[in-house]
VMD Tcl script that builds the backbone (N, CA, C; Angstrom):
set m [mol new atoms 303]
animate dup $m
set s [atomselect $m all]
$s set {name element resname resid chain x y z} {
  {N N UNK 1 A -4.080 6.346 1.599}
  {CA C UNK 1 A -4.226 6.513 3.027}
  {C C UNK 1 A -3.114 5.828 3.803}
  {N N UNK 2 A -2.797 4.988 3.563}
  {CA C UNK 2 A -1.820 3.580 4.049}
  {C C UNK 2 A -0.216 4.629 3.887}
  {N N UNK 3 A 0.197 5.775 2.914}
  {CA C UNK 3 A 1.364 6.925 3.585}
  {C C UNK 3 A 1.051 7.558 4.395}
  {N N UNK 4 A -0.162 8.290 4.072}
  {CA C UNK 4 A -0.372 9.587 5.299}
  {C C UNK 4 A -0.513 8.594 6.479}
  {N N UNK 5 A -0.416 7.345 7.072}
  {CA C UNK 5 A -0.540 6.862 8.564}
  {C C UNK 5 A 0.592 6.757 9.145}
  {N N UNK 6 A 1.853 6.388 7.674}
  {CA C UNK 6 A 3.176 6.646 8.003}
  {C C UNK 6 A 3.622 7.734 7.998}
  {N N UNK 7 A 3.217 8.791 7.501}
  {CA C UNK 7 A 3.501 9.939 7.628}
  {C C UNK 7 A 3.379 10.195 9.244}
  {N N UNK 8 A 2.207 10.109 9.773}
  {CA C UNK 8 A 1.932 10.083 11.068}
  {C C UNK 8 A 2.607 10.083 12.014}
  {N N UNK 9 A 3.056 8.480 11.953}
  {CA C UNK 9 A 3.913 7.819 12.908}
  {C C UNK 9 A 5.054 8.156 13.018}
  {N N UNK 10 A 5.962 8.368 11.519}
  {CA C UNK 10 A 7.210 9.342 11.571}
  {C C UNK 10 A 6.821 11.100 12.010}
  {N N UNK 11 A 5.858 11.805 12.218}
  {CA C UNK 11 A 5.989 12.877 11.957}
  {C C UNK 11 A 5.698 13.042 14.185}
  {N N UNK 12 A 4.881 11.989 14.616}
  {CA C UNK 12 A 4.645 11.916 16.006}
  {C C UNK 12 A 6.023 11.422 16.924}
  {N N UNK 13 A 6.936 10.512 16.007}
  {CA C UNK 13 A 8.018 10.395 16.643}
  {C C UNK 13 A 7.236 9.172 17.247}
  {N N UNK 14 A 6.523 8.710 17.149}
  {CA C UNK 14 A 6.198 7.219 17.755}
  {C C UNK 14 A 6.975 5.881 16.836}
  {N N UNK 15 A 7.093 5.227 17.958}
  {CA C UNK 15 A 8.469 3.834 18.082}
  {C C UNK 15 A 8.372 3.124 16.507}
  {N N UNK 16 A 9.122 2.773 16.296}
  {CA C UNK 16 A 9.095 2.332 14.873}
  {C C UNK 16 A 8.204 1.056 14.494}
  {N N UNK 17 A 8.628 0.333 15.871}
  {CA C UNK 17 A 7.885 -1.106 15.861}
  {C C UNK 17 A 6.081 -1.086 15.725}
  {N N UNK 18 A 5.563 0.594 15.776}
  {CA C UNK 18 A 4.214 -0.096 15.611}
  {C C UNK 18 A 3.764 0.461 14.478}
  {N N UNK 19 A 4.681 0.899 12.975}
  {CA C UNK 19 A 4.428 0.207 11.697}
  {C C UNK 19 A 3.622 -1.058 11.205}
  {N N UNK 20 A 4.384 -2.251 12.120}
  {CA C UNK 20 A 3.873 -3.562 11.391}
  {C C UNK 20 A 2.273 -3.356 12.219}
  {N N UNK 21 A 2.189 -3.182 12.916}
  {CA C UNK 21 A 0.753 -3.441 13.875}
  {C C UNK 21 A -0.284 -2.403 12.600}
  {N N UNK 22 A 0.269 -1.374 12.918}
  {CA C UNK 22 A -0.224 0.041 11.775}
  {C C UNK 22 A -1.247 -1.045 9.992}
  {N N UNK 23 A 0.168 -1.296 9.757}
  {CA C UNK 23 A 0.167 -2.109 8.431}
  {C C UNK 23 A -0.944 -2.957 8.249}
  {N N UNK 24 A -0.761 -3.873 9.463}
  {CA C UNK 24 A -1.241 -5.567 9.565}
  {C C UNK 24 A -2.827 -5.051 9.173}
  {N N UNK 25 A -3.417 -4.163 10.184}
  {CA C UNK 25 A -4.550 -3.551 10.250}
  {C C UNK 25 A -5.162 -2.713 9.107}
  {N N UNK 26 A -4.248 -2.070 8.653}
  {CA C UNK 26 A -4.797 -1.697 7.384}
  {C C UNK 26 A -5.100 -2.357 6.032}
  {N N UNK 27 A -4.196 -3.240 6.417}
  {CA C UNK 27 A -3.939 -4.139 5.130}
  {C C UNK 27 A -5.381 -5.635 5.225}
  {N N UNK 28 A -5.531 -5.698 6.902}
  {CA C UNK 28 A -6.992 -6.783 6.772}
  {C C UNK 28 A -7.805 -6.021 6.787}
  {N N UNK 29 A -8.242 -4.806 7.030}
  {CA C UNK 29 A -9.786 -4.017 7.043}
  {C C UNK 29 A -9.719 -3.832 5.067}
  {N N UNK 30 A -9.234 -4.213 4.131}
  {CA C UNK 30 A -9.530 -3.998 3.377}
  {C C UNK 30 A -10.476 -5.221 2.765}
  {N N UNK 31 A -10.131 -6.515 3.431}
  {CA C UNK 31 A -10.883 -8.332 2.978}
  {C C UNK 31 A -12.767 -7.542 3.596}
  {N N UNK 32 A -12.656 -6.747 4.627}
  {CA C UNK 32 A -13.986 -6.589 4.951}
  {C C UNK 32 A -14.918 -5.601 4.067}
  {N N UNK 33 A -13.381 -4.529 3.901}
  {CA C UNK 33 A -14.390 -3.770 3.218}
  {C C UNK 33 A -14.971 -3.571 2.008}
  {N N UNK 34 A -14.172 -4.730 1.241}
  {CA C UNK 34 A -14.478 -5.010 -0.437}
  {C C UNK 34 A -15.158 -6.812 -0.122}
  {N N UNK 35 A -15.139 -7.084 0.707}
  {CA C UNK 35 A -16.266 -8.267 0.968}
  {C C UNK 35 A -17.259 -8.524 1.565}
  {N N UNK 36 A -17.646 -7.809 2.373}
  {CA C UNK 36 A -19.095 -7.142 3.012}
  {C C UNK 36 A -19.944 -6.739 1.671}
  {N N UNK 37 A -19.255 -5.772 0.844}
  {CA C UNK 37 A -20.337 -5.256 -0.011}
  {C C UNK 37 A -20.512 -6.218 -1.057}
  {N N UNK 38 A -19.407 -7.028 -1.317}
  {CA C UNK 38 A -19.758 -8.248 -2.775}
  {C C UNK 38 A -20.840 -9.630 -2.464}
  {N N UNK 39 A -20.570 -9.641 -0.893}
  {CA C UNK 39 A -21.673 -10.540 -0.321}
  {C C UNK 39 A -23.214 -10.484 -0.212}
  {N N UNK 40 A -23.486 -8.666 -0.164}
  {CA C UNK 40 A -24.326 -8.025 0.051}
  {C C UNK 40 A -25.388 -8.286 -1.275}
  {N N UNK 41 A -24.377 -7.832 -2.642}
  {CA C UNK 41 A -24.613 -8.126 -3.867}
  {C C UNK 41 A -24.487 -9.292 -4.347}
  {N N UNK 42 A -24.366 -9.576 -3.876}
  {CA C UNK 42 A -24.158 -11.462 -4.720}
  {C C UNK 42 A -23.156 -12.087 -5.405}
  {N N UNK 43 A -22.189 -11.068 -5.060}
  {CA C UNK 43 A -20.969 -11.408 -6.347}
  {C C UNK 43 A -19.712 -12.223 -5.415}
  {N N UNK 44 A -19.445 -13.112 -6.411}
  {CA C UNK 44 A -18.416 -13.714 -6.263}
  {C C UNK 44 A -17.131 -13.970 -7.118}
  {N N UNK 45 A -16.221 -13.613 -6.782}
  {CA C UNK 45 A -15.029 -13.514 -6.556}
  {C C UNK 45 A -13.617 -14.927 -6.985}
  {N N UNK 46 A -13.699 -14.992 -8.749}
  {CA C UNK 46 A -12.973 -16.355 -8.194}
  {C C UNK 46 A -11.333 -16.278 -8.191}
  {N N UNK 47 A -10.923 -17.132 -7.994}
  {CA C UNK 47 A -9.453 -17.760 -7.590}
  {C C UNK 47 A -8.204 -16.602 -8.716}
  {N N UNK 48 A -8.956 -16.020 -9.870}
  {CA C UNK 48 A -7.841 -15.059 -10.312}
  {C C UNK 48 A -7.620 -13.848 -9.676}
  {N N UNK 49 A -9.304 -13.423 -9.325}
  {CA C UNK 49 A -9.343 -12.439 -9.104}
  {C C UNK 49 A -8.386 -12.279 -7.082}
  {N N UNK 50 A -8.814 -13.201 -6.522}
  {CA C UNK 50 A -8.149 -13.396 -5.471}
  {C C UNK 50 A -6.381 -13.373 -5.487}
  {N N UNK 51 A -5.723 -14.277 -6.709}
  {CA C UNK 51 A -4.467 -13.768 -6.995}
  {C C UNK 51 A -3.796 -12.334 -7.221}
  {N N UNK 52 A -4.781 -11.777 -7.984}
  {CA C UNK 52 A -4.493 -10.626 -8.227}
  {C C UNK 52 A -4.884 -9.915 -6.904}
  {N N UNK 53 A -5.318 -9.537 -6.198}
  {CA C UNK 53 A -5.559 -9.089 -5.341}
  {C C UNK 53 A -4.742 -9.327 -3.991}
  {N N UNK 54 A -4.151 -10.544 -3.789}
  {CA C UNK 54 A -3.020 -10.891 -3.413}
  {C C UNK 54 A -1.490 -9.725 -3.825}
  {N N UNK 55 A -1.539 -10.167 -5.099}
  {CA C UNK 55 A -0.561 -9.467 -5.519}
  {C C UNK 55 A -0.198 -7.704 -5.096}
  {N N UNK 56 A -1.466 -7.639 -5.873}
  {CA C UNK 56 A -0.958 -6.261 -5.306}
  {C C UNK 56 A -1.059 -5.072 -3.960}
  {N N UNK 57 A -1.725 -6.313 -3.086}
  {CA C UNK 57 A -1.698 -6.023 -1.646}
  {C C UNK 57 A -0.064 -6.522 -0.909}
  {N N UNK 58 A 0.635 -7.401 -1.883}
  {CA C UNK 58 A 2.023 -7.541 -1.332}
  {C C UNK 58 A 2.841 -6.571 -2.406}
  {N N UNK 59 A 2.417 -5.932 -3.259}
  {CA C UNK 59 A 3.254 -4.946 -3.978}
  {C C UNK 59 A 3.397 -3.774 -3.045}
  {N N UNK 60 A 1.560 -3.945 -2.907}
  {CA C UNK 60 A 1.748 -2.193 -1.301}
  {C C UNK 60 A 2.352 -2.127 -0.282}
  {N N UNK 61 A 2.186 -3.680 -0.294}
  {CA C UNK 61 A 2.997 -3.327 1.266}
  {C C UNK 61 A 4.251 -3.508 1.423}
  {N N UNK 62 A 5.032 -3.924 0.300}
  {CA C UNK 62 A 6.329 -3.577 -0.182}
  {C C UNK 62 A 6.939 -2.293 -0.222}
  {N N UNK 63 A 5.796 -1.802 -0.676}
  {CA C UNK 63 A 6.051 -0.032 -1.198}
  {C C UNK 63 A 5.594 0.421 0.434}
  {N N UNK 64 A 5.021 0.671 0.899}
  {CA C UNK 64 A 4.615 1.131 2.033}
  {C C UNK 64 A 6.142 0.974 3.027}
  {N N UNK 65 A 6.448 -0.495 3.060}
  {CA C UNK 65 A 7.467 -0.729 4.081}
  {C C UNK 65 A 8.995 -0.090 3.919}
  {N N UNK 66 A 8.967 0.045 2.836}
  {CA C UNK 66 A 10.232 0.861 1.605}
  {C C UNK 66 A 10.330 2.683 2.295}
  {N N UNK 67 A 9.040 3.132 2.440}
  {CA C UNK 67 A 8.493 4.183 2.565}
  {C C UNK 67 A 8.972 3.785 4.096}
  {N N UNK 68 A 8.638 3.471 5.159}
  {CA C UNK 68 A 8.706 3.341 6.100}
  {C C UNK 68 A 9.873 3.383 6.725}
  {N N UNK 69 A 10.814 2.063 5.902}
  {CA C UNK 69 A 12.498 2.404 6.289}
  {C C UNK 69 A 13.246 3.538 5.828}
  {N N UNK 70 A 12.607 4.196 4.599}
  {CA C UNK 70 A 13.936 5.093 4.291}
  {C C UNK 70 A 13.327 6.232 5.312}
  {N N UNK 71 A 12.154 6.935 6.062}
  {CA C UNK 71 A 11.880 7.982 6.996}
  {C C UNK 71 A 12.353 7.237 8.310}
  {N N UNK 72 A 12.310 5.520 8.353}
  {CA C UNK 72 A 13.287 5.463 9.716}
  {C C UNK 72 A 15.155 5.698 9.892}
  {N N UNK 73 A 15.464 5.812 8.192}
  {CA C UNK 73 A 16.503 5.858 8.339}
  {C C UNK 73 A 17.002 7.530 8.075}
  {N N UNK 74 A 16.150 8.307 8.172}
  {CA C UNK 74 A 16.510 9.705 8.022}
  {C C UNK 74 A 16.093 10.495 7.012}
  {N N UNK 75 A 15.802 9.962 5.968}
  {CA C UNK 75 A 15.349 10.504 4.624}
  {C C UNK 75 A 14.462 11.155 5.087}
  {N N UNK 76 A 14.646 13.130 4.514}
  {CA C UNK 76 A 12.936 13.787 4.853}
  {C C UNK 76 A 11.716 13.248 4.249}
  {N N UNK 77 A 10.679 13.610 4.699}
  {CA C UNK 77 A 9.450 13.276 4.231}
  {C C UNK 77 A 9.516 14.104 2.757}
  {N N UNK 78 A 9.955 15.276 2.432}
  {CA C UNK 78 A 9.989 15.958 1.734}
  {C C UNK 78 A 10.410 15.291 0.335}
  {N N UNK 79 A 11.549 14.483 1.014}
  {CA C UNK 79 A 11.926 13.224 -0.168}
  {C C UNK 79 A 11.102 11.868 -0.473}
  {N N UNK 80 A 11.291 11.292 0.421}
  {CA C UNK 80 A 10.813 10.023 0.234}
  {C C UNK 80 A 9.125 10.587 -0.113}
  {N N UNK 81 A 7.979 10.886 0.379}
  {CA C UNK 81 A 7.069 11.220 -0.663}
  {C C UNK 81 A 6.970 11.421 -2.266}
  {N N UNK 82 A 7.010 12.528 -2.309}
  {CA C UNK 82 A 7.637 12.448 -4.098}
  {C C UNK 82 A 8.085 12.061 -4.156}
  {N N UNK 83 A 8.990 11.081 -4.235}
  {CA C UNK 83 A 9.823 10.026 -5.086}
  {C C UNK 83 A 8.473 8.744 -4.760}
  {N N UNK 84 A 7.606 8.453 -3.866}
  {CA C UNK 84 A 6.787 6.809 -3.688}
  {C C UNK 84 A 5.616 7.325 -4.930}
  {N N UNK 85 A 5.371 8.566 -4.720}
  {CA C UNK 85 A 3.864 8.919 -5.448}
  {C C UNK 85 A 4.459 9.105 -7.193}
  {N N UNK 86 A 5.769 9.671 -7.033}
  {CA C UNK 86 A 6.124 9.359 -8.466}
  {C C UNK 86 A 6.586 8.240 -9.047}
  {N N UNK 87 A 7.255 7.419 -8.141}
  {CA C UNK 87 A 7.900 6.388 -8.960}
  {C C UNK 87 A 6.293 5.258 -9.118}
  {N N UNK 88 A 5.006 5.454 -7.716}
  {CA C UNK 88 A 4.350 4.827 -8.266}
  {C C UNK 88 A 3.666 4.891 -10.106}
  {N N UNK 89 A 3.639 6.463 -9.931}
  {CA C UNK 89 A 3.125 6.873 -11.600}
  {C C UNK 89 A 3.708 6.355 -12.869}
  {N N UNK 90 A 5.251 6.545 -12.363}
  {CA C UNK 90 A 6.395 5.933 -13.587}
  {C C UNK 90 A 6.027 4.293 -13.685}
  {N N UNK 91 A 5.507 3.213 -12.521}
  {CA C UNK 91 A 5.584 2.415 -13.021}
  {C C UNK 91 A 4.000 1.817 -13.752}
  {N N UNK 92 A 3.736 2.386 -13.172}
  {CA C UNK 92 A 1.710 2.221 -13.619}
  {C C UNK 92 A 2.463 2.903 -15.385}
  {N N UNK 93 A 2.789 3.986 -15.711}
  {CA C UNK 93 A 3.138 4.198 -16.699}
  {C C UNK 93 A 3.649 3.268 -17.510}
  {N N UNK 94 A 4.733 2.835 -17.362}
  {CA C UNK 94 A 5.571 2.105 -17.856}
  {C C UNK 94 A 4.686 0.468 -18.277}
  {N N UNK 95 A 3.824 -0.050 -17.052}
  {CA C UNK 95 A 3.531 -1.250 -17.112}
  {C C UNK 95 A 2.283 -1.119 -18.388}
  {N N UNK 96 A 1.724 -0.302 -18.486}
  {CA C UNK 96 A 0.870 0.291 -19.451}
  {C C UNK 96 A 1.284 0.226 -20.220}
  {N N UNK 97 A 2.387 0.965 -21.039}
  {CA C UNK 97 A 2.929 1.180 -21.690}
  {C C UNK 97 A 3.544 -0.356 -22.763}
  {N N UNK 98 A 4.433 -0.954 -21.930}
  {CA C UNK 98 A 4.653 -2.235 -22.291}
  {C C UNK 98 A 3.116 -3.200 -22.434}
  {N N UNK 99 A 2.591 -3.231 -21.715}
  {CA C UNK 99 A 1.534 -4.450 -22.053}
  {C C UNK 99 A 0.475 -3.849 -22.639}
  {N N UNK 100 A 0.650 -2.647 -23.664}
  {CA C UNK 100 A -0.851 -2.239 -24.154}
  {C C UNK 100 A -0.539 -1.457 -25.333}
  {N N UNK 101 A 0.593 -1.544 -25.645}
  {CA C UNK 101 A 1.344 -1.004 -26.962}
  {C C UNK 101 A 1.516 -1.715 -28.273}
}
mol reanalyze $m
mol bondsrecalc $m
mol representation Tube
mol addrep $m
């Protein structure tokens, strides 16, 4: 969901600067929406699982912001899409690959 909003914003021609606002928001409605329901259930959550979860909320939004500059810098959508959704596959592949071989 977190491309198609950039898709959005590049495809509306709206100002570049409200990416980070875009981001910020997507990126905290996720602490509610996977912690509302673990509270609900009883589960708790410790200090690895929080690293990891860290992590790869700054991997996305790495990838997201990557995505973001190359459609502010001209790249069609036509491109930069397939290449984020594939290179994500190649590396989920790859990381698999190495740590389970």
């Amino acid at each position: 969901m977190g491309a198609f909003g950039l898709k959005i914003i590049a495809a509306w021609g709206l100002p570049a600067g409200i990416k980070y606002p875009y981001l910020t928001i997507w990126y905290a409605a996720g602490l509610p929406l996977i912690g509302i329901p673990m509270l609900l259930r009883g589960v708790r959550g410790g200090f690895k699982e929080l690293r990891w979860g860290a992590l790869y909320a700054v991997l996305s939004l790495g990838g997201q912001l990557a995505m973001s500059y190359a459609l502010d810098y001209g790249v069609p959508g036509s491109v930069v899409y397939p290449v984020a959704v594939g290179g994500s596959i190649l590396v989920v592949a790859l990381a698999g690959t190495l740590l389970f071989w």
